[in-house]
C-alpha positions, 0 to 999 in steps of 0.5 A: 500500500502505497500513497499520501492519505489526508486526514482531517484530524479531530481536537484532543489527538496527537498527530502520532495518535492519528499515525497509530491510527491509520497504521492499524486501519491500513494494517501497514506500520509504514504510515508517517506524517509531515508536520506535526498538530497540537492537541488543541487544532484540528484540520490538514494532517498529511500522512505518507504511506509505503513508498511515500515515506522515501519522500516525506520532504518534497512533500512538506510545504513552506507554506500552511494556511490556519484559521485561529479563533483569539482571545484578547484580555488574558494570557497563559502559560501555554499561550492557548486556552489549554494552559494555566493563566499568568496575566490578565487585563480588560482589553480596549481594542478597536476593529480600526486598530487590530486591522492596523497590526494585523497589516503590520505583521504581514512579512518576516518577523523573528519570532520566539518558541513558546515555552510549551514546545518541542524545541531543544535547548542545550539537549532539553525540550522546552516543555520540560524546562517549564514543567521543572520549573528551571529558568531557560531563554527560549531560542527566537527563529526568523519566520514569515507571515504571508497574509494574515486578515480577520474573518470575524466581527469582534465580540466584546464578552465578560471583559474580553474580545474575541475575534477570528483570523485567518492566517498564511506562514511559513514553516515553523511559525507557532500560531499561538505565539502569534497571536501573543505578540499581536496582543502585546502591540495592541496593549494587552494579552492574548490566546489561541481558543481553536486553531484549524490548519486548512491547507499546507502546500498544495494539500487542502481541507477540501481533500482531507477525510475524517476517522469516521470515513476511515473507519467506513474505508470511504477515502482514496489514497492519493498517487504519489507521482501526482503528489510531488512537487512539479520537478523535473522528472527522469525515467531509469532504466535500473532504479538501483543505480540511483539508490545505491548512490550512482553519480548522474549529471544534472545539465537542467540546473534544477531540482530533478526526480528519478522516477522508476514508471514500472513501480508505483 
């Protein structure tokens, strides 16, 4: 079994859960997945199967688009609603003044690892320095902020504002962090309610199915070839001239695939 399948991952499972998930369906343990989501989020998990796996990183996209529901007037450890809350105030924010920030955010910015992630620090998690308790500088990355507008009306509630954004960044661009920094220019603290990821490269919502579906084995798996990215592709004769390491020419000058037409 051999192929790329989407799933639309539902909230409260790890990405690796939905792995274990789909390898026991497709009886396969050949199941991978190409950009980890949080608990909290739902939506665009691209998972490789067989084959694909040897091609995991042409199909990981710089490029994810995500729709995130805010709440402005407090902050937590997390940065989302999951985490305990540290700050609080009532927030005095305009739609004239939020569309003003949001525009500014359009670019690269350096942004800094939430304390809540993966990230490794001097051979540590981040995570687990902050459930020690142990001091530690979160590392700050450059990313990119493609396009970034609200979808919603804001709603003043119990002294808070809500409102929904959608948003197009690079890869490695923490949401939730985001929405912190965008909180602190308009003077206040902010978190992530619910976060959905629509599309990451030229995979989209609109592809991806559900665990009920898969359950009903109502999904197809997608074609690798059809998959990649629009490279220059190379037929061989003998693919194991290329997996053993056989030195080929590239007179193109870009990025090329060897490709095998017997084998799928």
């Amino acid at each position: 079994m051999n192929g790329i399948i989407v799933i639309d991952k539902p909230k409260d499972y790890t990405s690796r859960d939905i792995v274990n998930i789909v390898s026991k369906k497709l009886n396969t343990k050949k199941v991978g997945h190409t950009g980890t989501l949080d608990p909290l989020a739902t939506g665009v998990l691209v998972l490789p199967i067989g084959r694909a796996l040897k091609v995991s990183e042409l199909l990981t996209s710089n490029t994810k688009e995500y729709i995130a529901e805010v709440i402005l007037g407090y902050e937590t450890d997390m940065l989302d609603i999951t985490g305990t809350e540290i700050k609080r105030n009532i927030p005095n924010v305009t739609k004239e003044e939020l569309l003003k920030v949001l525009k500014s955010y359009i670019g690269k910015y350096n942004q800094e690892v939430p304390l809540y992630s993966a990230v490794k620090v001097g051979g540590r998690k981040l995570y687990e320095y902050a459930r020690s308790g142990t001091p530690v500088i979160p590392p700050s990355k450059e990313v990119e902020v493609y396009s970034l507008e609200l979808i919603s009306d804001l709603k003043h509630i119990k002294g808070a504002v809500e409102f929904t954004i959608r948003c197009e960044v690079s890869k490695g661009t923490y949401i939730r962090s985001l929405i912190n920094d965008l909180a602190k220019i308009l003077n206040t603290f902010g978190v992530m309610e619910n976060l959905r990821r629509t599309k990451q490269g030229n995979f989209d919502i609109n592809q991806a199915v559900t665990l009920e579906q898969l359950e009903k084995k109502d999904y197809k798996l997608l074609p690798i070839d059809l998959c990649l990215p629009p490279y220059k592709r190379i037929t061989v004769e003998n693919e194991n001239e290329v997996i053993n390491g056989k030195m080929f020419d590239n007179i193109y000058n870009e990025p090329i695939i060897f490709e095998n037409k017997n084998k799928e």
